[in-house]
C-alpha positions, -999 to +999 in steps of 0.1 A: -500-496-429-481-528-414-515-545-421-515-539-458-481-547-464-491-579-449-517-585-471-499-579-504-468-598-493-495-626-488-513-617-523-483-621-539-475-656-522-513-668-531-511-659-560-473-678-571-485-710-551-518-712-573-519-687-605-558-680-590-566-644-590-600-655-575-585-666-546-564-639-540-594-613-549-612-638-519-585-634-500-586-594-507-625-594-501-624-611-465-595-587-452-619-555-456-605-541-495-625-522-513-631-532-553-612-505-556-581-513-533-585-548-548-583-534-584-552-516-571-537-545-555-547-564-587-521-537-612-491-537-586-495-579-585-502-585-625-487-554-637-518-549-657-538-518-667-566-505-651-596-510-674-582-552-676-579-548-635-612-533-633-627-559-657-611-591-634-627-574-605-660-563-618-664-595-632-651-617-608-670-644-584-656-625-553-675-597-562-704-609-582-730-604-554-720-564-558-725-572-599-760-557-604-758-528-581-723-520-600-746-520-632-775-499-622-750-471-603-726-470-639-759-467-663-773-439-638-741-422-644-741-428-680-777-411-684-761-382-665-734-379-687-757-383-715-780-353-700-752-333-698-737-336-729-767-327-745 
């Protein structure tokens, strides 16, 4: 828990000393978060809402390796949806 506070404290100075949510996602990335801790960390630090947070991260150079598989698991769940909807 000490850990995370860390981290944070340290996203927020990133991200004040160079305005580059990249980085801090980076930074985020190497210290084990999840996309979605790093969407998390992304609302308390911008104060934005979750679909813009999820967008940033989805989107972002930190995570674009992860991109495609993203893509294929949200369509799959989509045609589920679909199916069960009717």
């Amino acid at each position: 828990m000490e850990q995370d506070k860390e981290i944070k404290s340290n996203c927020i100075k990133i991200f004040n000393e160079t305005k580059d949510i990249e980085y801090v996602l980076t930074y985020l990335r190497d210290n084990g978060y999840s996309k979605i801790q790093s969407v998390q960390t992304l609302i308390e630090l911008q104060k934005t809402d979750l679909g813009k947070a999820k967008r940033i991260v989805h989107l972002s150079k930190s995570w674009a390796d992860m991109y495609s598989r993203d893509e294929k698991f949200h369509d799959a769940i989509e045609k589920v949806s679909e199916k069960i909807r009717g």
